[in-house]
Structure formats: structure tokens, C-alpha cells
Backbone atoms as SQL, in Angstrom:
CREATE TABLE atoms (id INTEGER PRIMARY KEY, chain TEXT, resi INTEGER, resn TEXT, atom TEXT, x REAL, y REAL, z REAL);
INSERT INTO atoms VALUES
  (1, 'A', 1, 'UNK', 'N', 132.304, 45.179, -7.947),
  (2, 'A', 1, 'UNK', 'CA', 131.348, 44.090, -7.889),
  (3, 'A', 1, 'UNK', 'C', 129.950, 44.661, -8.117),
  (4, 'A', 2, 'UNK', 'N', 129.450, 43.990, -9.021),
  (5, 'A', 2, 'UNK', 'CA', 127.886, 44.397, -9.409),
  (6, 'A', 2, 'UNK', 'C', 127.347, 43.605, -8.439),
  (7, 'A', 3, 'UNK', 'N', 125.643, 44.430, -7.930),
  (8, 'A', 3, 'UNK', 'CA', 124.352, 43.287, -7.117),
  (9, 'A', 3, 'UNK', 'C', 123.516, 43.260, -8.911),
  (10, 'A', 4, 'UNK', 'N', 122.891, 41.664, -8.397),
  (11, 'A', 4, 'UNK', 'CA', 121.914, 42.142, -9.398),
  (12, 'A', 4, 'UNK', 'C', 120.714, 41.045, -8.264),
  (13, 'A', 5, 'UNK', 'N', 119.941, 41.114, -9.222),
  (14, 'A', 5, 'UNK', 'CA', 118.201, 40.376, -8.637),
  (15, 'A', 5, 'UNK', 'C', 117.852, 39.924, -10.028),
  (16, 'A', 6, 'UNK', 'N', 116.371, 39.608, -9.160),
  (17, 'A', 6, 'UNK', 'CA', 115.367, 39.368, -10.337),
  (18, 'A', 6, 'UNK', 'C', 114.369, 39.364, -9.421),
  (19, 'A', 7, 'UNK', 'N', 113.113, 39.039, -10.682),
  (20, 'A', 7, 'UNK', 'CA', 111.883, 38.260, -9.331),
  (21, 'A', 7, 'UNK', 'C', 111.469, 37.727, -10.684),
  (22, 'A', 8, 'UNK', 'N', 110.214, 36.884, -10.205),
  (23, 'A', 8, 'UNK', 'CA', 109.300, 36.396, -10.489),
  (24, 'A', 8, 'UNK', 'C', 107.929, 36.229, -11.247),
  (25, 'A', 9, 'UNK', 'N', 107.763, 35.827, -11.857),
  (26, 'A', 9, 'UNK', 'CA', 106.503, 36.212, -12.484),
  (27, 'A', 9, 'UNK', 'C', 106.180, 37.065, -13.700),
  (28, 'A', 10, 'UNK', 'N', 107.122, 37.189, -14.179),
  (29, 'A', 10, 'UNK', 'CA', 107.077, 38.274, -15.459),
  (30, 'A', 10, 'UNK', 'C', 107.260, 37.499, -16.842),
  (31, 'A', 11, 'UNK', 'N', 107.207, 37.934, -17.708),
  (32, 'A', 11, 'UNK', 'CA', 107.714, 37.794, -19.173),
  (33, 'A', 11, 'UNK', 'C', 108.245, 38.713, -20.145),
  (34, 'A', 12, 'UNK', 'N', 108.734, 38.195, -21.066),
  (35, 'A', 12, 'UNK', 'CA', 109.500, 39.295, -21.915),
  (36, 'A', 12, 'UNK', 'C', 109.045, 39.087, -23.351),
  (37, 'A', 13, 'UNK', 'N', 108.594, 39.805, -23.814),
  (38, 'A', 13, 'UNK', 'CA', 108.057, 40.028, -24.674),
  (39, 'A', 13, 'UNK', 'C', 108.889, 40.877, -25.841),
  (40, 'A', 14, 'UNK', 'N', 109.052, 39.953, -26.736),
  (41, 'A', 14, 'UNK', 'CA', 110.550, 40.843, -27.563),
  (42, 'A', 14, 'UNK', 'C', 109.339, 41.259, -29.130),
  (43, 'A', 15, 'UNK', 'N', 109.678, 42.296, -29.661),
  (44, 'A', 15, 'UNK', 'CA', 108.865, 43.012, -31.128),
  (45, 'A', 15, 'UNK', 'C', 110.167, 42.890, -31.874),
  (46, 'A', 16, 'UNK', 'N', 110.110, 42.158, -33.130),
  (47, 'A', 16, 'UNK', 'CA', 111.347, 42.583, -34.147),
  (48, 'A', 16, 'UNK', 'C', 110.656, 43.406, -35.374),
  (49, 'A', 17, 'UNK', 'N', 111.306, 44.626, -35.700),
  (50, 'A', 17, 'UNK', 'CA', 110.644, 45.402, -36.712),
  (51, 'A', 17, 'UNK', 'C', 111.431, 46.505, -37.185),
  (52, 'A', 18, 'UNK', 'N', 111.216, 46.674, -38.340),
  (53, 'A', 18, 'UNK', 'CA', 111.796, 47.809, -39.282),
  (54, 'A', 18, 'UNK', 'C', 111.610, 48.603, -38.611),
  (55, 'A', 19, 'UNK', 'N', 113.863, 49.346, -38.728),
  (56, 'A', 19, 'UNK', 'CA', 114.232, 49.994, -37.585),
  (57, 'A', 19, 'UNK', 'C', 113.223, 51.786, -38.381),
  (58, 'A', 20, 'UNK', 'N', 113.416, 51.474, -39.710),
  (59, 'A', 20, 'UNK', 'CA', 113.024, 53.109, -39.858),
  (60, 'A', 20, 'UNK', 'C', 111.212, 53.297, -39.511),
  (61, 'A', 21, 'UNK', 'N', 110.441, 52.517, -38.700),
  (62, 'A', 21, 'UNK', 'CA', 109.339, 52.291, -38.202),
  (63, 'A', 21, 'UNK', 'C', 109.001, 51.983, -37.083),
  (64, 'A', 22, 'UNK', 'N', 110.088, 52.004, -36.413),
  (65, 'A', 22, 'UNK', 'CA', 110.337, 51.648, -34.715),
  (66, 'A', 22, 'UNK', 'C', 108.728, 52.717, -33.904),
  (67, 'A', 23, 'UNK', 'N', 109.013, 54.296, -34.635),
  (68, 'A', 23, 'UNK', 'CA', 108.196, 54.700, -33.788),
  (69, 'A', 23, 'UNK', 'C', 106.712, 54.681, -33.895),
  (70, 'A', 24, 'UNK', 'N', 106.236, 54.246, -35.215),
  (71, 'A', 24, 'UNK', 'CA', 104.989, 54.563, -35.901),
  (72, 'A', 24, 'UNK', 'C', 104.846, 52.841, -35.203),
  (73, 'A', 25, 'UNK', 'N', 105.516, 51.916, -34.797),
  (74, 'A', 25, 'UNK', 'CA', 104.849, 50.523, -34.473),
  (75, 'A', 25, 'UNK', 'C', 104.781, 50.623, -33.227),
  (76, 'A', 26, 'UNK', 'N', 105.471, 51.630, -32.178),
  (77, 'A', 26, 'UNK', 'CA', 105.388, 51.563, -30.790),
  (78, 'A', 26, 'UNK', 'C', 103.991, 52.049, -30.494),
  (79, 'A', 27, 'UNK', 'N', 103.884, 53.048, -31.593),
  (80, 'A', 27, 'UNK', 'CA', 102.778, 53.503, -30.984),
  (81, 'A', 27, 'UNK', 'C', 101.249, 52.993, -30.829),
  (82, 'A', 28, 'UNK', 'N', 101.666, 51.506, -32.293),
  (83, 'A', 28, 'UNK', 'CA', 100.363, 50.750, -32.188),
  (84, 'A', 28, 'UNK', 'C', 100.789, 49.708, -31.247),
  (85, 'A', 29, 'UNK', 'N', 101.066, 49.401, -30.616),
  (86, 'A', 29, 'UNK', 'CA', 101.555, 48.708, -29.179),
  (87, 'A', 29, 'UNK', 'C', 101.273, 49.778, -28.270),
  (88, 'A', 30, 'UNK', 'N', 101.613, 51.019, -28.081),
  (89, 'A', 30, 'UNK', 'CA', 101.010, 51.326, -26.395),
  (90, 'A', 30, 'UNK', 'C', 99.803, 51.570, -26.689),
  (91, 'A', 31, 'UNK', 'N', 99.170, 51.583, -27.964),
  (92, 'A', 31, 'UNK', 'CA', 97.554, 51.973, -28.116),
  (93, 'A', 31, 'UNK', 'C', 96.633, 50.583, -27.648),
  (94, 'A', 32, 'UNK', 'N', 97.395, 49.153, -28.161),
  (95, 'A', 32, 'UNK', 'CA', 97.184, 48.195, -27.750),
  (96, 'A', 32, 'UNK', 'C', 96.802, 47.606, -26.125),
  (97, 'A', 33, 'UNK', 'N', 98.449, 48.144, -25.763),
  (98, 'A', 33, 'UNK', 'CA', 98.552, 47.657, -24.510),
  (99, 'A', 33, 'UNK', 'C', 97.502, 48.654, -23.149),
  (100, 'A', 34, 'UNK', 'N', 97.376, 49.931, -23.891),
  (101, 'A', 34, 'UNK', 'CA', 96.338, 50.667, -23.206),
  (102, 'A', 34, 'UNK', 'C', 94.927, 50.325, -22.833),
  (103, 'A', 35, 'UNK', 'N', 94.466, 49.853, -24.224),
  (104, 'A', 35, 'UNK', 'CA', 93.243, 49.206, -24.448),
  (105, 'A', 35, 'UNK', 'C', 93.141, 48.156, -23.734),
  (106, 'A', 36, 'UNK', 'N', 93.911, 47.175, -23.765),
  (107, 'A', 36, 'UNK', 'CA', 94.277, 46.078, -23.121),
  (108, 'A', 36, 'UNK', 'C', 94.100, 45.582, -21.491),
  (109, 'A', 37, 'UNK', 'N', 94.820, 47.692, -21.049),
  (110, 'A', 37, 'UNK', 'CA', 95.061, 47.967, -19.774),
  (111, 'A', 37, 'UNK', 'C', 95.803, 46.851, -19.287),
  (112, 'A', 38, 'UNK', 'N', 97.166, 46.313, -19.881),
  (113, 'A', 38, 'UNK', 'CA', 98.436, 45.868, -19.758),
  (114, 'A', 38, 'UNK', 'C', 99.762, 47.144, -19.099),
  (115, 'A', 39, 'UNK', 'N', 99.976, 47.080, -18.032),
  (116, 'A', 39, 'UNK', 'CA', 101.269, 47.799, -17.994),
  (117, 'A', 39, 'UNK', 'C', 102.616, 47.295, -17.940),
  (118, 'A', 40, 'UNK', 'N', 103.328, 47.618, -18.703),
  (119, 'A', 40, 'UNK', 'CA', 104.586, 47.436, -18.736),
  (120, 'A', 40, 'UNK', 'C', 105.467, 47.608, -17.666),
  (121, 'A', 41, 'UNK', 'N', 106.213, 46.719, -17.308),
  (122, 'A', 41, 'UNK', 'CA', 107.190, 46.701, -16.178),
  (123, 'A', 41, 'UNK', 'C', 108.714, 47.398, -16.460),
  (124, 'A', 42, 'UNK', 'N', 108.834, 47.340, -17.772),
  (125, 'A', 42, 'UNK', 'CA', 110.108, 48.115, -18.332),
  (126, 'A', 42, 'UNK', 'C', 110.039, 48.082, -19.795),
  (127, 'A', 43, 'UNK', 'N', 111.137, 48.766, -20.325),
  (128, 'A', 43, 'UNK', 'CA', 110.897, 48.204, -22.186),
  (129, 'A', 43, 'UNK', 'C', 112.379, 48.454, -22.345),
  (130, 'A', 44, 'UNK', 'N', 113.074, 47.893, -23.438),
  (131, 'A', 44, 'UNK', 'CA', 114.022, 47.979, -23.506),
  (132, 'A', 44, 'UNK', 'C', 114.328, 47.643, -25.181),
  (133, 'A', 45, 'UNK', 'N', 115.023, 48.842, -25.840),
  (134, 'A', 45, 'UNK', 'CA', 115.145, 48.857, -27.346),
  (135, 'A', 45, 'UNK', 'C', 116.563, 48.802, -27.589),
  (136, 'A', 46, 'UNK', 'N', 117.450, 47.470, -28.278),
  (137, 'A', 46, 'UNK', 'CA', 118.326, 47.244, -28.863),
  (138, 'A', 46, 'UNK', 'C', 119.213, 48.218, -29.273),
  (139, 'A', 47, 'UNK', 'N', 120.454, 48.305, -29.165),
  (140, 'A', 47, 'UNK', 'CA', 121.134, 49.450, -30.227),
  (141, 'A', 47, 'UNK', 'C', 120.632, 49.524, -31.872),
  (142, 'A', 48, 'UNK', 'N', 120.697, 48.879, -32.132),
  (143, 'A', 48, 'UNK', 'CA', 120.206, 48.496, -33.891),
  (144, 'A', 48, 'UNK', 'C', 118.583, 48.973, -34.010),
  (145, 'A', 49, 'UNK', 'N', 118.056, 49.104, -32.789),
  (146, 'A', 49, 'UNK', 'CA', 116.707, 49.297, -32.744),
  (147, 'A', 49, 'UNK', 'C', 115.435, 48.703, -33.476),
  (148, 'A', 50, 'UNK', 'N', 116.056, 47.338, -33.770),
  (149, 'A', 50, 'UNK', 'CA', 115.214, 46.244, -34.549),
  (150, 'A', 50, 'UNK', 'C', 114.590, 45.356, -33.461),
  (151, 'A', 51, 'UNK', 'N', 114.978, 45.937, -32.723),
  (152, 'A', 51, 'UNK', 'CA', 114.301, 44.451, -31.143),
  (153, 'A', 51, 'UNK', 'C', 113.919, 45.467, -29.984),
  (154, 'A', 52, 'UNK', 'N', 112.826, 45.538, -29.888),
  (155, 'A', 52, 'UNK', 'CA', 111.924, 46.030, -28.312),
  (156, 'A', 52, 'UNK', 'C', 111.146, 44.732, -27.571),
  (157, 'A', 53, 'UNK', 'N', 111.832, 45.012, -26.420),
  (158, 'A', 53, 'UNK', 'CA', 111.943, 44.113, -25.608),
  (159, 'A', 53, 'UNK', 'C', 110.804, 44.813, -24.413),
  (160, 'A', 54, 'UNK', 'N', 109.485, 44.086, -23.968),
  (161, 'A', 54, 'UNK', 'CA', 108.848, 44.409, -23.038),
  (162, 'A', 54, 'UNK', 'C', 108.473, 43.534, -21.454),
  (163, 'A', 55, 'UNK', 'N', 109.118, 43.685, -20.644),
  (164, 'A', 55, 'UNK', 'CA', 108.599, 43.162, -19.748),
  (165, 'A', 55, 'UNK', 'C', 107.210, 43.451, -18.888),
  (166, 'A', 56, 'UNK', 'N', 106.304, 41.773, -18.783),
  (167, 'A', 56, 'UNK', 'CA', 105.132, 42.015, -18.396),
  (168, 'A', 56, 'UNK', 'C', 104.762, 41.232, -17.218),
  (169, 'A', 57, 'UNK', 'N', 103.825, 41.848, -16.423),
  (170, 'A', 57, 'UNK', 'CA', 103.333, 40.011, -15.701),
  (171, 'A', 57, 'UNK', 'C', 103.245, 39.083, -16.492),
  (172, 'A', 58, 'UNK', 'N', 103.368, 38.155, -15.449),
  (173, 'A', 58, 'UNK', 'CA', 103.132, 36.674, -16.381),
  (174, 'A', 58, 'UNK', 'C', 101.584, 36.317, -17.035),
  (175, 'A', 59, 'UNK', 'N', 100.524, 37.077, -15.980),
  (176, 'A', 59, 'UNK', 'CA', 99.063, 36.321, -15.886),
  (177, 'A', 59, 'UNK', 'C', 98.472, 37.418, -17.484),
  (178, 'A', 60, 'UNK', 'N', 99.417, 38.511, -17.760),
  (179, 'A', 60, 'UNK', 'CA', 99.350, 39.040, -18.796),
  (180, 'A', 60, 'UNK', 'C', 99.723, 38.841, -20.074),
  (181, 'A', 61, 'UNK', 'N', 100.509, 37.829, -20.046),
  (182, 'A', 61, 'UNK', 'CA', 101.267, 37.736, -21.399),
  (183, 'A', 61, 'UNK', 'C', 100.573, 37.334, -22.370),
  (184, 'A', 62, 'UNK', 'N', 100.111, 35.850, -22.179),
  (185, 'A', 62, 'UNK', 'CA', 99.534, 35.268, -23.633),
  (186, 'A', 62, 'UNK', 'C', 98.394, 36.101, -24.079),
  (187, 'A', 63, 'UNK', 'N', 97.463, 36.911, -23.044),
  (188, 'A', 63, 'UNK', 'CA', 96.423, 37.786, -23.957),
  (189, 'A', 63, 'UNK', 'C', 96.856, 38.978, -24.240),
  (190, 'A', 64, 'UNK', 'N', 98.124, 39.305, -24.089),
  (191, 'A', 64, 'UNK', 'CA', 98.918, 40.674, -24.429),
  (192, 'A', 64, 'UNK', 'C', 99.279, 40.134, -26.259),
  (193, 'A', 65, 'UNK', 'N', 99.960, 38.861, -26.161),
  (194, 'A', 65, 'UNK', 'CA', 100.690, 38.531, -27.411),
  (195, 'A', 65, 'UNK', 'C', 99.812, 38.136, -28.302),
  (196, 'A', 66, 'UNK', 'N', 98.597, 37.590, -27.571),
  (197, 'A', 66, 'UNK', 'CA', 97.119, 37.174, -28.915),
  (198, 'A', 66, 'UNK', 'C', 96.709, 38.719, -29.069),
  (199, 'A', 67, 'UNK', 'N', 96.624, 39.781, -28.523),
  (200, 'A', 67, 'UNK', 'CA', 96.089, 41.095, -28.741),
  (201, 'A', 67, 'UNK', 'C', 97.306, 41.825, -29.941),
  (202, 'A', 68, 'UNK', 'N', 98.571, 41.867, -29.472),
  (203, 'A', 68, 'UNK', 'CA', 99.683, 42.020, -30.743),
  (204, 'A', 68, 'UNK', 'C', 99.359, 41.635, -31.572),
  (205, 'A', 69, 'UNK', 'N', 99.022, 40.266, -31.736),
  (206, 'A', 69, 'UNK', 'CA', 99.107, 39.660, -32.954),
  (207, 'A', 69, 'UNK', 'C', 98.488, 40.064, -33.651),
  (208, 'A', 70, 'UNK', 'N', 97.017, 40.063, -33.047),
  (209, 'A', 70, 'UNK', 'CA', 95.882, 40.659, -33.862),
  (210, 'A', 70, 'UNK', 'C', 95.662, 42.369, -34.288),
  (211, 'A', 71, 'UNK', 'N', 96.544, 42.903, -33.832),
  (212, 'A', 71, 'UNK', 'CA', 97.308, 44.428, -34.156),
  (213, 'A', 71, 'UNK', 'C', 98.096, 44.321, -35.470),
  (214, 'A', 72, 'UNK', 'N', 98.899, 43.252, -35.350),
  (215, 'A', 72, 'UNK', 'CA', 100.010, 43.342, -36.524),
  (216, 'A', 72, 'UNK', 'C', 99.713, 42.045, -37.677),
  (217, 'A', 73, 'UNK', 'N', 99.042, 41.157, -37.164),
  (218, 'A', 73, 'UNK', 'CA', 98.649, 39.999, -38.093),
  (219, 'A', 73, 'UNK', 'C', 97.338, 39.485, -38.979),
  (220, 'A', 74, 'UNK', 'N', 96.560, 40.090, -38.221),
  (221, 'A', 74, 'UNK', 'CA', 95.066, 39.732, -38.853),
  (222, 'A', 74, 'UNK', 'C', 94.129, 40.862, -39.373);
């Protein structure tokens, strides 16, 4: 028998991206999230390694994902 939990208040924040670039894009994400002074609660990368998955506070997210964006979009 497995325990499991959870809590509260977090979000998940999933990156889909070219697996042969996984590491050259992480690194403009923790440069981001540094700047940001966002910490990550866990991260978690797919077998296929096309999906990184970040868990954050909640009161962090939407200016974490407008700060991504503007990393990878504008």
C-alpha cells in the first residue's frame, strides 16, 4: 500500500520543447526564475524529455509564466 498527500497552493507549470535542447532552454528558465527570485518546489522531466514540469506557489505563477513567455516569446 502506497501513502500519498498533497497540499495546497501550488501550480504546475509544464515547458514543451525540443528534446535535443532540453538543456540550453533549462538554463534560460533558471536564469529567469532566478531573476525573478521564483523558487521551485520540484521539477520533473518526462522520459521523452519533451515536457518539464515545474512546481510553484500559486501567488507565483502567472508572473513566473508572463516572465517565460517573455524569455521565449517576445
Amino acid at each position: 500500500m502506497a501513502k500519498t498527500s498533497y497540499a495546497r497552493g501550488y501550480s504546475i507549470l509544464s515547458l514543451i520543447c525540443n528534446v535535443d535542447k532540453s538543456s540550453e532552454i533549462l538554463e534560460r528558465v533558471f536564469r529567469v526564475l532566478g531573476r525573478e527570485r521564483v523558487n521551485i518546489q520540484m521539477m520533473s522531466q518526462g522520459a521523452s524529455k519533451s515536457n518539464i514540469a515545474l512546481i510553484i506557489r500559486d501567488d507565483q505563477a502567472t508572473h513566473t509564466l508572463r516572465a517565460l513567455h517573455h524569455e521565449f516569446f517576445e
